[in-house]
VOZALO-220098 format. One record per residue (C-alpha): residue number from 1; residue in three letters; x negated, y negated, z. Coordinates in nm, 2 decimals, always signed. Example, Ala and Ser with C-alpha at 12.3 -4.5 7.8 and 13.67 -1.06 7.14 Angstrom:
<numars>
<numar><pos>1</pos><code>Ala</code><xx>-1.23</xx><yy>+0.45</yy><zz>+0.78</zz></numar>
<numar><pos>2</pos><code>Ser</code><xx>-1.37</xx><yy>+0.11</yy><zz>+0.71</zz></numar>
</numars>
This chain:
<numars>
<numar><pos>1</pos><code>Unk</code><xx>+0.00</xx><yy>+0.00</yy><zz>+0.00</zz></numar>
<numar><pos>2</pos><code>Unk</code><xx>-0.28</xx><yy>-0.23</yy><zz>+0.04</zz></numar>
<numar><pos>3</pos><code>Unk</code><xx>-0.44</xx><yy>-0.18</yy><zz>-0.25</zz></numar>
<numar><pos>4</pos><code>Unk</code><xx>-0.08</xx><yy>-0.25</yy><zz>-0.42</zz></numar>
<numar><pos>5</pos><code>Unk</code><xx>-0.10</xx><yy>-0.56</yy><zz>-0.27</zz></numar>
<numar><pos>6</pos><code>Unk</code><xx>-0.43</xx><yy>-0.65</yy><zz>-0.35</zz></numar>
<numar><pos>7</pos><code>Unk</code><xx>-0.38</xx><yy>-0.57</yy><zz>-0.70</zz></numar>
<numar><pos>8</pos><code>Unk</code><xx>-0.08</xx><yy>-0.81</yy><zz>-0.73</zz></numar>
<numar><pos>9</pos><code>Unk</code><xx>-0.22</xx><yy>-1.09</yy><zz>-0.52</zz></numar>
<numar><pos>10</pos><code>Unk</code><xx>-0.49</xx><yy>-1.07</yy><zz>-0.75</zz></numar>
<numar><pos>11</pos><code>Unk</code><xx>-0.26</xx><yy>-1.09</yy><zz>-1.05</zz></numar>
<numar><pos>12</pos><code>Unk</code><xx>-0.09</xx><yy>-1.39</yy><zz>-0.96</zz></numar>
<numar><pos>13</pos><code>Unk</code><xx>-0.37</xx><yy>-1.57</yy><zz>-0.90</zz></numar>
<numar><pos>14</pos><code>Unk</code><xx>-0.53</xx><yy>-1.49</yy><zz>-1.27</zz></numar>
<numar><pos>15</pos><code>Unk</code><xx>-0.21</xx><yy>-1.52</yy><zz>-1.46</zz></numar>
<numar><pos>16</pos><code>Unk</code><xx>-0.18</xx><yy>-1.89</yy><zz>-1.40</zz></numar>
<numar><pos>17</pos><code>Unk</code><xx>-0.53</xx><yy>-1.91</yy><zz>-1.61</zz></numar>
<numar><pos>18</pos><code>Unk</code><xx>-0.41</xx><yy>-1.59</yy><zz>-1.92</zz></numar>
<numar><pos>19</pos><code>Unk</code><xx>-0.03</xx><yy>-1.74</yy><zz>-1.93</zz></numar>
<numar><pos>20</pos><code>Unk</code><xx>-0.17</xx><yy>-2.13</yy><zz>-1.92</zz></numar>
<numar><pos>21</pos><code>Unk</code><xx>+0.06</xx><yy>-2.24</yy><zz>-2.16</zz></numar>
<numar><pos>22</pos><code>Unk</code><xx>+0.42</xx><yy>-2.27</yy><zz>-2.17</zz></numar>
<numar><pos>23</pos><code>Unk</code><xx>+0.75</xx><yy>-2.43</yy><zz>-2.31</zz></numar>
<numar><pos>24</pos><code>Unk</code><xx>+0.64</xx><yy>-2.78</yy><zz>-2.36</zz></numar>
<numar><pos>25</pos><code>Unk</code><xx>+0.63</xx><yy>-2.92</yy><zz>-2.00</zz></numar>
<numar><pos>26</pos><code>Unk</code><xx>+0.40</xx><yy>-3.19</yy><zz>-2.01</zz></numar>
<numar><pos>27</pos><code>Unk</code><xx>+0.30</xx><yy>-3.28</yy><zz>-1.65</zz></numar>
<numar><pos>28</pos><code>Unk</code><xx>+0.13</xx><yy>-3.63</yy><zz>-1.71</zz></numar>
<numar><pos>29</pos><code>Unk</code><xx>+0.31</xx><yy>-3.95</yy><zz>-1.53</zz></numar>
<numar><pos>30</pos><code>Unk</code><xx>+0.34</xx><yy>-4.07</yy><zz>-1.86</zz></numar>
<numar><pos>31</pos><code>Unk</code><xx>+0.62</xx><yy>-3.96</yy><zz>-2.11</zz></numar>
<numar><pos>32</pos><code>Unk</code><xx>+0.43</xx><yy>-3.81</yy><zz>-2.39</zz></numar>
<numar><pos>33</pos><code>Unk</code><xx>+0.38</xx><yy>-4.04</yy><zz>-2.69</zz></numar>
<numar><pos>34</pos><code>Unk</code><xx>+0.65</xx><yy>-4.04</yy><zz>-2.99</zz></numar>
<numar><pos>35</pos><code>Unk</code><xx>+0.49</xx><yy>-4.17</yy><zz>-3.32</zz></numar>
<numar><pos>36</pos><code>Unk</code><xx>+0.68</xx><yy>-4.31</yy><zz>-3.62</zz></numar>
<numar><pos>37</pos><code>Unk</code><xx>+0.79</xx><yy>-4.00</yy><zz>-3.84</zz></numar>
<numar><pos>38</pos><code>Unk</code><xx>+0.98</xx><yy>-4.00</yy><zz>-4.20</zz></numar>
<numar><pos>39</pos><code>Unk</code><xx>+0.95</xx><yy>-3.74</yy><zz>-4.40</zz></numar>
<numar><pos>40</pos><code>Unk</code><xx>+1.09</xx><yy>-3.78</yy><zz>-4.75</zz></numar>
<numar><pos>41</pos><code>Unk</code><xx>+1.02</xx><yy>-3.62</yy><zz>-5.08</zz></numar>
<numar><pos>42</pos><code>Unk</code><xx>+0.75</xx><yy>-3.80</yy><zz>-5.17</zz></numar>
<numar><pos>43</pos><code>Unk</code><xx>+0.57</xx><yy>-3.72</yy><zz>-4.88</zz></numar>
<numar><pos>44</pos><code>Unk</code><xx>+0.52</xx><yy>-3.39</yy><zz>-5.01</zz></numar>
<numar><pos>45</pos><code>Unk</code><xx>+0.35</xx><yy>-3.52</yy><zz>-5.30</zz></numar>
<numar><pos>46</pos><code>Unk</code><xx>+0.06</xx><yy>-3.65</yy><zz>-5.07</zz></numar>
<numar><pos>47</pos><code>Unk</code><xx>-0.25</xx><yy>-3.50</yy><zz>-5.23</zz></numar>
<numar><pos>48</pos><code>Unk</code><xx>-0.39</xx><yy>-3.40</yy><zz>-4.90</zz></numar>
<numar><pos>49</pos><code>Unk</code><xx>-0.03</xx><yy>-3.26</yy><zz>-4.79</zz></numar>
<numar><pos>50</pos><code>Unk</code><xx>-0.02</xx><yy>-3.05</yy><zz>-5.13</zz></numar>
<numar><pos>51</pos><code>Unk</code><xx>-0.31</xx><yy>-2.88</yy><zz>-5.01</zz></numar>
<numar><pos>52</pos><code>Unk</code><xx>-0.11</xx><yy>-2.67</yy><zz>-4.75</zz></numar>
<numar><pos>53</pos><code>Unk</code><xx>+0.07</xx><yy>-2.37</yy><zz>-4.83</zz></numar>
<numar><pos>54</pos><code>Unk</code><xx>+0.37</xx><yy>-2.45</yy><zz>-4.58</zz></numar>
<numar><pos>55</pos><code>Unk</code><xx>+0.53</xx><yy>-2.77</yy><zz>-4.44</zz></numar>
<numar><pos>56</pos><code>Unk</code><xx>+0.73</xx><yy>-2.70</yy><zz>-4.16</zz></numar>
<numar><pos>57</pos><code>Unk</code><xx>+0.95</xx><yy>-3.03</yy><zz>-4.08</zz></numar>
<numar><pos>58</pos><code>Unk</code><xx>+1.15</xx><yy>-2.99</yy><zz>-3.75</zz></numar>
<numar><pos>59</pos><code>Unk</code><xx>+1.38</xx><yy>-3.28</yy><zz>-3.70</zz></numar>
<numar><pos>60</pos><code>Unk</code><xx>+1.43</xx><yy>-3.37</yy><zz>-3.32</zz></numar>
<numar><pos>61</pos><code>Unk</code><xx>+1.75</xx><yy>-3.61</yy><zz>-3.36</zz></numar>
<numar><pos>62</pos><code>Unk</code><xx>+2.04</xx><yy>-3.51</yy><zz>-3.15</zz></numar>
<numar><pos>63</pos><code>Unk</code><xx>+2.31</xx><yy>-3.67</yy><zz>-3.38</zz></numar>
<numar><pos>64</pos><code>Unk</code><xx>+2.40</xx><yy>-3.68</yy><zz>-3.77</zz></numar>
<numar><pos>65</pos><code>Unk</code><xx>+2.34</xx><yy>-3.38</yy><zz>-4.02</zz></numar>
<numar><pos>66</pos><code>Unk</code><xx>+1.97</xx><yy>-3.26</yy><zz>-4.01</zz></numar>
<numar><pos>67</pos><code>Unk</code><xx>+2.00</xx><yy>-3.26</yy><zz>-3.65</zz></numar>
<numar><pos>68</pos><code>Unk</code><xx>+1.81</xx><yy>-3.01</yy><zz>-3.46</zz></numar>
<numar><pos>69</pos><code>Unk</code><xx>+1.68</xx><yy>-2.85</yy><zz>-3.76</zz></numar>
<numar><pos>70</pos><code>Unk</code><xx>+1.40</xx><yy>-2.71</yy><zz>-3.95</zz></numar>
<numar><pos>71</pos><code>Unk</code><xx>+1.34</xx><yy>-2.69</yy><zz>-4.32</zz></numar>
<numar><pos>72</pos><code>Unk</code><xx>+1.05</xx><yy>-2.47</yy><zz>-4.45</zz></numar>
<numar><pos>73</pos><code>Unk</code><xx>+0.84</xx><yy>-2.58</yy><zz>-4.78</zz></numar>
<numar><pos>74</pos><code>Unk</code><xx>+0.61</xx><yy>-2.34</yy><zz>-4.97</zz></numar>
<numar><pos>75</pos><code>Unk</code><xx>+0.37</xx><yy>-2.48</yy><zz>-5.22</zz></numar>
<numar><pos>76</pos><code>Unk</code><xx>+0.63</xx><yy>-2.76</yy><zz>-5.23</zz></numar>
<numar><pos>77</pos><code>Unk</code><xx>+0.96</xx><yy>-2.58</yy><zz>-5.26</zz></numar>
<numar><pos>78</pos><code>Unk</code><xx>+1.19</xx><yy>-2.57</yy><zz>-5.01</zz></numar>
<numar><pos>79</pos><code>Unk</code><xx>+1.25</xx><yy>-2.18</yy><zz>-4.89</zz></numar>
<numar><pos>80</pos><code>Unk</code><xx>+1.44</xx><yy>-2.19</yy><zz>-4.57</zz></numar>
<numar><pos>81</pos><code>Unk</code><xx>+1.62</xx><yy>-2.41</yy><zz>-4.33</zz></numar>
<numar><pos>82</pos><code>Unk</code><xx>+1.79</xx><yy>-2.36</yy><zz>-3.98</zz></numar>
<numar><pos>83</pos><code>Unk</code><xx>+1.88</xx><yy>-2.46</yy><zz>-3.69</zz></numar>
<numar><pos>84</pos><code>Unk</code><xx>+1.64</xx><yy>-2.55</yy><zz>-3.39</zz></numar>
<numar><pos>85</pos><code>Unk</code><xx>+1.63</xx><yy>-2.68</yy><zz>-3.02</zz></numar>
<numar><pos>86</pos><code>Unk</code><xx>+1.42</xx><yy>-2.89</yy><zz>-2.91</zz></numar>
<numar><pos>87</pos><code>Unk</code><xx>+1.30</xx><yy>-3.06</yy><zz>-2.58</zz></numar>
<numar><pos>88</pos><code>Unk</code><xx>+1.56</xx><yy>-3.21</yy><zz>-2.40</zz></numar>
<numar><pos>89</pos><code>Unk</code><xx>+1.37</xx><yy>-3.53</yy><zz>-2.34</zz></numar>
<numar><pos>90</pos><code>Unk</code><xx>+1.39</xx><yy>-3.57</yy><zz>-2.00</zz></numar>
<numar><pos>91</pos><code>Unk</code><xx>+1.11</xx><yy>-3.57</yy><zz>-1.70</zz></numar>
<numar><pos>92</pos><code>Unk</code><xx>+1.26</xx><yy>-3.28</yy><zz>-1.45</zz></numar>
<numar><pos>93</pos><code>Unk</code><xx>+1.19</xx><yy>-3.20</yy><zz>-1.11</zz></numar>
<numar><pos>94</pos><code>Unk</code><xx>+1.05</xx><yy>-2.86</yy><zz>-0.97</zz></numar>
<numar><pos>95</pos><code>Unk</code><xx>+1.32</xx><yy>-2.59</yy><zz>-1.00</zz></numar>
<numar><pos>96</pos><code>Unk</code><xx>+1.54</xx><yy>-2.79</yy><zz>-1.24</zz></numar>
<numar><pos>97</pos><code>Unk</code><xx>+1.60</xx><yy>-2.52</yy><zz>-1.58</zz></numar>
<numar><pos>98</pos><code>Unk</code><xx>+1.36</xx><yy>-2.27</yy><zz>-1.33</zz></numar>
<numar><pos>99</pos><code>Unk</code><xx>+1.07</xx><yy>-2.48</yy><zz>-1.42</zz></numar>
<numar><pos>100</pos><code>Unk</code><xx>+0.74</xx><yy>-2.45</yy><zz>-1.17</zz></numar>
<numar><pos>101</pos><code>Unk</code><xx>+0.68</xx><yy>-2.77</yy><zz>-1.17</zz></numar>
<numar><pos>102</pos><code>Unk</code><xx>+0.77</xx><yy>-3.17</yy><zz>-1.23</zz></numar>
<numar><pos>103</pos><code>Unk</code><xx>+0.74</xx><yy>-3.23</yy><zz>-1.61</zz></numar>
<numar><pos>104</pos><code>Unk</code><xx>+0.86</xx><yy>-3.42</yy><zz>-1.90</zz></numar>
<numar><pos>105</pos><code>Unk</code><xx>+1.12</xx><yy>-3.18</yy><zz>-2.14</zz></numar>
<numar><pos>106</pos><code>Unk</code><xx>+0.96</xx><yy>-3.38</yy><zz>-2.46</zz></numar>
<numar><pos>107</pos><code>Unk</code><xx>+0.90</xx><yy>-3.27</yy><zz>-2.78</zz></numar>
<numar><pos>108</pos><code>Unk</code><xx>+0.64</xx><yy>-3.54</yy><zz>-2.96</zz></numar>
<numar><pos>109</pos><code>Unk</code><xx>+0.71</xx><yy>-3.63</yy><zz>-3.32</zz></numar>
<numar><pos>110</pos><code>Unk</code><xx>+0.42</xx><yy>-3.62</yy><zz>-3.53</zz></numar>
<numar><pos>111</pos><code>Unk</code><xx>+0.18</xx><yy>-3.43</yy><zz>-3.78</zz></numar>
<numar><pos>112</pos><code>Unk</code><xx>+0.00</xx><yy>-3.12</yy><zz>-3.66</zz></numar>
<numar><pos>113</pos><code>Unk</code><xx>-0.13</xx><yy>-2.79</yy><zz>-3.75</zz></numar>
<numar><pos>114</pos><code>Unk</code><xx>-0.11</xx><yy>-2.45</yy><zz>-3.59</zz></numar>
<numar><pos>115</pos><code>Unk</code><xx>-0.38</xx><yy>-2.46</yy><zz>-3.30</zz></numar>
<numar><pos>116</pos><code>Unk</code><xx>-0.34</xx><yy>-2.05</yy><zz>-3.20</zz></numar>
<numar><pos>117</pos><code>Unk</code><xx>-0.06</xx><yy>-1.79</yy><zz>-3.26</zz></numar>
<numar><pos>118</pos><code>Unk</code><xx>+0.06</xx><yy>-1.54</yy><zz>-2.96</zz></numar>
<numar><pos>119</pos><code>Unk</code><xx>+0.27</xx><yy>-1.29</yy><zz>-3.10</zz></numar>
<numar><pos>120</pos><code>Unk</code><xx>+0.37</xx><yy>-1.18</yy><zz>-2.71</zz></numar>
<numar><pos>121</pos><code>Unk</code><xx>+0.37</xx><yy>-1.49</yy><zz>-2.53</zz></numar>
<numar><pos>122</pos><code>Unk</code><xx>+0.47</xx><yy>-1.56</yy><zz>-2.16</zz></numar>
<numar><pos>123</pos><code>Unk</code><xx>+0.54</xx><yy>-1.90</yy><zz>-2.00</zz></numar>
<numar><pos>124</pos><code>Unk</code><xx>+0.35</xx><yy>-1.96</yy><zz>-1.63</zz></numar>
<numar><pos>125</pos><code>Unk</code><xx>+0.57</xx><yy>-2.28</yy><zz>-1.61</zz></numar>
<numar><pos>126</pos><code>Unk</code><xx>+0.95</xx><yy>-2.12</yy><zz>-1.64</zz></numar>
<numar><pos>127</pos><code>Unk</code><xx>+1.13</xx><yy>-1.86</yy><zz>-1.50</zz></numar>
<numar><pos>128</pos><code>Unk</code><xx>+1.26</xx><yy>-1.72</yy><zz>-1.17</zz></numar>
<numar><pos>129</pos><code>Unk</code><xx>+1.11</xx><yy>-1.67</yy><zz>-0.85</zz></numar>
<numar><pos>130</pos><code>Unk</code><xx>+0.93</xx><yy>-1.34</yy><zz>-0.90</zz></numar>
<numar><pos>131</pos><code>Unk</code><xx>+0.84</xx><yy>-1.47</yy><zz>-1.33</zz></numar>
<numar><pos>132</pos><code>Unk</code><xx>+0.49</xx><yy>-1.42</yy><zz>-1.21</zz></numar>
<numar><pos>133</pos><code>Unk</code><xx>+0.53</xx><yy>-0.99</yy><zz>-1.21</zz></numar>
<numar><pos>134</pos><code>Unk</code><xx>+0.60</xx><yy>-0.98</yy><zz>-1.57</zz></numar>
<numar><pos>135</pos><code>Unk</code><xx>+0.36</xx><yy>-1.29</yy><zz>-1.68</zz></numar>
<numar><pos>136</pos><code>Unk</code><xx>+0.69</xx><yy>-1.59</yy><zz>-1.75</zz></numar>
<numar><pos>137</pos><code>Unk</code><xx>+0.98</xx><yy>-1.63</yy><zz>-1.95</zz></numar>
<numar><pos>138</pos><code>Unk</code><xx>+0.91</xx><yy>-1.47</yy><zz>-2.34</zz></numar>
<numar><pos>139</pos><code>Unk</code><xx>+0.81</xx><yy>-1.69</yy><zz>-2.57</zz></numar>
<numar><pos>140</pos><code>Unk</code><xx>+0.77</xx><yy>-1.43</yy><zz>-2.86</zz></numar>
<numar><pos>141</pos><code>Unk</code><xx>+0.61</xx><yy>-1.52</yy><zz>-3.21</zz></numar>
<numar><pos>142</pos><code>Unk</code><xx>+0.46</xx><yy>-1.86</yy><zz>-3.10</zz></numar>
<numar><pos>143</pos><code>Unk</code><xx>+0.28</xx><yy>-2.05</yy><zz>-3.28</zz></numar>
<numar><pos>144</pos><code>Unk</code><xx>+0.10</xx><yy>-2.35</yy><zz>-3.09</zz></numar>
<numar><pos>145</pos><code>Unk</code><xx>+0.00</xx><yy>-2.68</yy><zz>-3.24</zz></numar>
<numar><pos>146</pos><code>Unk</code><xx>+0.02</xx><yy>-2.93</yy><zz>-2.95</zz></numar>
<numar><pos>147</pos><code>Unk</code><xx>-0.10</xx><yy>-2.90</yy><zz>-2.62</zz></numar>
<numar><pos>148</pos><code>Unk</code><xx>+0.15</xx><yy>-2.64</yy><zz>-2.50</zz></numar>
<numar><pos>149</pos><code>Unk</code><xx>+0.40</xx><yy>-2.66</yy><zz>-2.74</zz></numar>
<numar><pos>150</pos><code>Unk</code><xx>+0.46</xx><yy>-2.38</yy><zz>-2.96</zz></numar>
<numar><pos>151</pos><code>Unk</code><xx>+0.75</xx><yy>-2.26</yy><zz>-3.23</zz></numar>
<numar><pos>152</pos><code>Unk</code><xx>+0.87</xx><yy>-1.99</yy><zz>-3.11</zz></numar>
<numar><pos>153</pos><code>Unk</code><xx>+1.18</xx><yy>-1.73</yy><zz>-3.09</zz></numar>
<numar><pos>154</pos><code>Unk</code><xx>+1.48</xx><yy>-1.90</yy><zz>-2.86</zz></numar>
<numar><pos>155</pos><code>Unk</code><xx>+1.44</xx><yy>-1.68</yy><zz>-2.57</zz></numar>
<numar><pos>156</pos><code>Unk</code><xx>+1.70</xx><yy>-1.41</yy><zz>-2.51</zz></numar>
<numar><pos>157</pos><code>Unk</code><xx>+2.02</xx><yy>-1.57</yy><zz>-2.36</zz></numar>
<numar><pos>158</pos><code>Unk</code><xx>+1.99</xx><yy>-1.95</yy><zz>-2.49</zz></numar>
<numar><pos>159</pos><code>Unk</code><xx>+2.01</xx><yy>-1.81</yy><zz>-2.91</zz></numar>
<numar><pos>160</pos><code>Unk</code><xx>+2.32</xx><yy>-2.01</yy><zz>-2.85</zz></numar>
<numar><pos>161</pos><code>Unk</code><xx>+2.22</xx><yy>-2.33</yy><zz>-2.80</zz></numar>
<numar><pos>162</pos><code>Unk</code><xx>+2.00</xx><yy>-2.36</yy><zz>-3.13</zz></numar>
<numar><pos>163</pos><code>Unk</code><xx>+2.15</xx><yy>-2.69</yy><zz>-3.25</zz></numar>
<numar><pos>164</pos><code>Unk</code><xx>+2.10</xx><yy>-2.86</yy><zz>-2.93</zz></numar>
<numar><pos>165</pos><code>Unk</code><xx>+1.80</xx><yy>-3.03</yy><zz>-2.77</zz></numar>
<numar><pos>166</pos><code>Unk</code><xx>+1.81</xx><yy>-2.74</yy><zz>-2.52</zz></numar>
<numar><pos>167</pos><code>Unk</code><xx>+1.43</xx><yy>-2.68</yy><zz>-2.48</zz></numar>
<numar><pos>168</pos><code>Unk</code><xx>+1.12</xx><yy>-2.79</yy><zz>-2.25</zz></numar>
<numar><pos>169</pos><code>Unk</code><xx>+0.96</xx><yy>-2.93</yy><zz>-2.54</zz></numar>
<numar><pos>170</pos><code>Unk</code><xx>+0.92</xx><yy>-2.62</yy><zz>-2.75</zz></numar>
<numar><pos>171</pos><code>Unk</code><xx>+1.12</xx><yy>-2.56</yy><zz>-3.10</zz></numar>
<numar><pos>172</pos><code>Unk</code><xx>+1.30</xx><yy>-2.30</yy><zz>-3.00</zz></numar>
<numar><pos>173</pos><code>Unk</code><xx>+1.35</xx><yy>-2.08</yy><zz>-3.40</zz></numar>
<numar><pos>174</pos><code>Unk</code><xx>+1.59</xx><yy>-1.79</yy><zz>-3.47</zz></numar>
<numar><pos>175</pos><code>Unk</code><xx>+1.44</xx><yy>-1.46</yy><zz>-3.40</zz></numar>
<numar><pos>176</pos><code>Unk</code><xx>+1.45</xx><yy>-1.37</yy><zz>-3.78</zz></numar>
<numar><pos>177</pos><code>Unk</code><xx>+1.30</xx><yy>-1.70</yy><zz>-3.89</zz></numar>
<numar><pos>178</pos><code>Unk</code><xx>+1.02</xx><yy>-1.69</yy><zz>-3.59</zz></numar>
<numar><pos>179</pos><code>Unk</code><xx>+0.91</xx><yy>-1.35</yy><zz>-3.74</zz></numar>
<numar><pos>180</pos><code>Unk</code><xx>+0.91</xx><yy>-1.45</yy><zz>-4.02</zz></numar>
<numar><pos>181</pos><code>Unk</code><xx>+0.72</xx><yy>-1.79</yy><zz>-4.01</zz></numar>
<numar><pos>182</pos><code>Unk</code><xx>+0.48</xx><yy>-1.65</yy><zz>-3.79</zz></numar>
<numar><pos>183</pos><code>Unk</code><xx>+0.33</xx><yy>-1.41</yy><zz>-4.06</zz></numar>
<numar><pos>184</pos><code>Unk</code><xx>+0.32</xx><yy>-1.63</yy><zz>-4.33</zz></numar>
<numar><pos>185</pos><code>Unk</code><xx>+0.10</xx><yy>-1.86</yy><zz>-4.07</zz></numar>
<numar><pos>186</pos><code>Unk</code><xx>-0.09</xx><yy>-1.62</yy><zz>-3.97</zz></numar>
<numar><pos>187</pos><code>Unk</code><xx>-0.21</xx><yy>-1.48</yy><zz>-4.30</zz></numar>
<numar><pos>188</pos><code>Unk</code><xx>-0.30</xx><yy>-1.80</yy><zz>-4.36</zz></numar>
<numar><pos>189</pos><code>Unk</code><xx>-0.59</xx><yy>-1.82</yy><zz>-4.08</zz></numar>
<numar><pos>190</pos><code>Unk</code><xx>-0.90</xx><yy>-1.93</yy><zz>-4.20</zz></numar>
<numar><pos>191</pos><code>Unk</code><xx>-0.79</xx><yy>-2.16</yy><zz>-4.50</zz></numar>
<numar><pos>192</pos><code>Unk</code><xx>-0.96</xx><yy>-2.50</yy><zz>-4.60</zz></numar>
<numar><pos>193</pos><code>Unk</code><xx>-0.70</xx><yy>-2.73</yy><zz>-4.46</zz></numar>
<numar><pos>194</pos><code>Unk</code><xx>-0.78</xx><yy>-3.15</yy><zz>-4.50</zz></numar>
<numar><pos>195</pos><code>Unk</code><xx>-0.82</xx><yy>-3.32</yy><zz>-4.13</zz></numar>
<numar><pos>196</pos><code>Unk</code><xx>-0.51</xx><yy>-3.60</yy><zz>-4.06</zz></numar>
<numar><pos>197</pos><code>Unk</code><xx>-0.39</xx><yy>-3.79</yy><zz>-3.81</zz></numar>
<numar><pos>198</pos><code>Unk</code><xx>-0.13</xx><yy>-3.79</yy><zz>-3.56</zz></numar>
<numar><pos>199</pos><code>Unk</code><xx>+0.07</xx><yy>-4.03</yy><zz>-3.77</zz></numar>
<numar><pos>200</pos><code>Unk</code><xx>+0.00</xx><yy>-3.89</yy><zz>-4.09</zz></numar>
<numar><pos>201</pos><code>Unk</code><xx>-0.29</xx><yy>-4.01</yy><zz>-4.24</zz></numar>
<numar><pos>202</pos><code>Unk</code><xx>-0.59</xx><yy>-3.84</yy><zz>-4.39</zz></numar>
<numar><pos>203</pos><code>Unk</code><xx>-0.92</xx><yy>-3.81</yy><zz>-4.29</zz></numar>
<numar><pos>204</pos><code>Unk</code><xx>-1.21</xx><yy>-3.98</yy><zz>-4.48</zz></numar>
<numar><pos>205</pos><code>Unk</code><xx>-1.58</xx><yy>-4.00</yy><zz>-4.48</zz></numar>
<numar><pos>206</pos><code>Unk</code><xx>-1.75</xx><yy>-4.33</yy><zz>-4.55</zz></numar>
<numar><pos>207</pos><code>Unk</code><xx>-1.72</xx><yy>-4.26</yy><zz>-4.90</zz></numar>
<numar><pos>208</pos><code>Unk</code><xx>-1.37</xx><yy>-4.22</yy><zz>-4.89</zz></numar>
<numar><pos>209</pos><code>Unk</code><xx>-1.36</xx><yy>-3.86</yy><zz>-4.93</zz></numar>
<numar><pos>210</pos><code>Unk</code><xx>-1.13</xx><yy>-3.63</yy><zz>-4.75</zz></numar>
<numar><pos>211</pos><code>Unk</code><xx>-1.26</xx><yy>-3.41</yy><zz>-4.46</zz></numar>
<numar><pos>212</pos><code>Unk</code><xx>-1.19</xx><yy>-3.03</yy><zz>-4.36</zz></numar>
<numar><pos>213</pos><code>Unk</code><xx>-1.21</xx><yy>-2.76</yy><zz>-4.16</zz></numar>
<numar><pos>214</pos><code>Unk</code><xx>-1.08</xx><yy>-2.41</yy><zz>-4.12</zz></numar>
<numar><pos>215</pos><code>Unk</code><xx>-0.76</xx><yy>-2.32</yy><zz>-3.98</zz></numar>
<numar><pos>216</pos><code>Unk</code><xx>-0.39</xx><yy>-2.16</yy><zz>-4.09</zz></numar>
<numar><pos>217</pos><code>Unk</code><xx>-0.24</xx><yy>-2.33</yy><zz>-4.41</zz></numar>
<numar><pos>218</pos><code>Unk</code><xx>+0.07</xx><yy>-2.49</yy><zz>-4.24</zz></numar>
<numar><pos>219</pos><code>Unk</code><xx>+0.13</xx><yy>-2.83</yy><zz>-4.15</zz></numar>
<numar><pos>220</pos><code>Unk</code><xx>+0.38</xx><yy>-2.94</yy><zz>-3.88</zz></numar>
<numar><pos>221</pos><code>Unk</code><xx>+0.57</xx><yy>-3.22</yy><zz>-3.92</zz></numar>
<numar><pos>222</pos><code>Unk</code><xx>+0.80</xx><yy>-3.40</yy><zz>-3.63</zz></numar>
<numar><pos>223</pos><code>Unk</code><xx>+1.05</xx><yy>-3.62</yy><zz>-3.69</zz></numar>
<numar><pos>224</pos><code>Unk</code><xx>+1.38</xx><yy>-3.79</yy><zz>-3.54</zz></numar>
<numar><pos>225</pos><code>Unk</code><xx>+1.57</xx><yy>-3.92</yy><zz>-3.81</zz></numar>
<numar><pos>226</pos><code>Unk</code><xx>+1.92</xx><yy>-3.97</yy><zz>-3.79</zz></numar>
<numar><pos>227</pos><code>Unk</code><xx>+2.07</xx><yy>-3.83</yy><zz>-4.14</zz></numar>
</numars>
């Protein structure tokens, strides 16, 4: 028995470091930052956006008709859209929506690309009191490109509230979409991708030339545009 213990003391002391991430739940004082976000159709014709396979564009508004939605763009055309939740844009205590801790439910607008994938991920930062045994609330097919905000499958139980800003900052996806997306992303890993900005904008060298590095094809782009 107290080698039982042992063993699980020592497990919820290490899980906070190998389930670090989690649903959004940005703890600074600070509301995290929204930039200014429209994507349009001409924003795909961008030289340096052309040069990734897939645009994801999530759309964080909570009113008119792309509301809480994603559209999906390979090589340019349009091949799926759907509906999302995002954060719910709030700073919540401790224990509010089983969270572990005082955070801000925000889901930044912006341009990114995938950081890491986590096929199997586990939240540290949501779930009930004894989360910790089974590593957090499922997070499955993530894909993380800010921080510790991720696309992911809607966790079992809240499928129904896709369409709503129901999230802690995640972009909560279908489960057939989340597959999906996540292995087109992930056979991407280890493209050429063009460096760019928060807002958008590429990134030159002195001679004007765009810079690169490796990563996954897929650029992620933020909005909240009432449509």
């Amino acid at each position: 028995m107290k080698i039982l213990i042992a063993t699980l003391f020592a497990f919820a002391l290490t899980s906070t470091g190998v389930f670090a991430q989690d649903e959004g739940a940005a703890t600074s004082a600070e509301r995290p930052y929204d930039v200014a976000v429209n994507f349009t159709a001409d924003t795909l014709q961008q030289p340096w956006v052309k040069e990734f396979r897939y645009v994801v564009v999530v759309n964080k508004a909570v009113k008119g008709s792309e509301k809480q939605s994603v559209k999906v763009f390979e090589y340019g055309q349009l091949i799926t859209t759907d509906k999302v939740s995002t954060g719910r844009d709030a700073f919540e205590k401790k224990g509010e929506h089983h969270s572990k801790h005082d955070s801000w439910s925000v889901t930044p607008t912006g341009f990114y690309s995938p950081d890491y994938l986590d096929i199997d991920h586990k939240s540290s930062s949501y779930g009930g009191r004894f989360s910790w045994l089974v590593g957090g609330v499922k997070m499955p097919f993530a894909i993380f490109f800010n921080g510790g905000i991720a696309l992911h499958q809607a966790p079992k139980g809240t499928e129904g509230q896709l369409g709503t800003n129901a999230s802690g900052g995640c972009i909560r996806l279908p489960g057939a979409l989340a597959s999906d997306l996540f292995a087109r992303v992930n056979e991407t890993n280890g493209a050429k991708i063009p460096k760019f900005t928060v807002d958008g904008q590429p990134k030159l060298d002195k001679d004007g030339h765009q810079l690169y590095r490796n990563g996954f094809s897929a650029l992620i782009i933020v909005q909240s545009q009432v449509r």
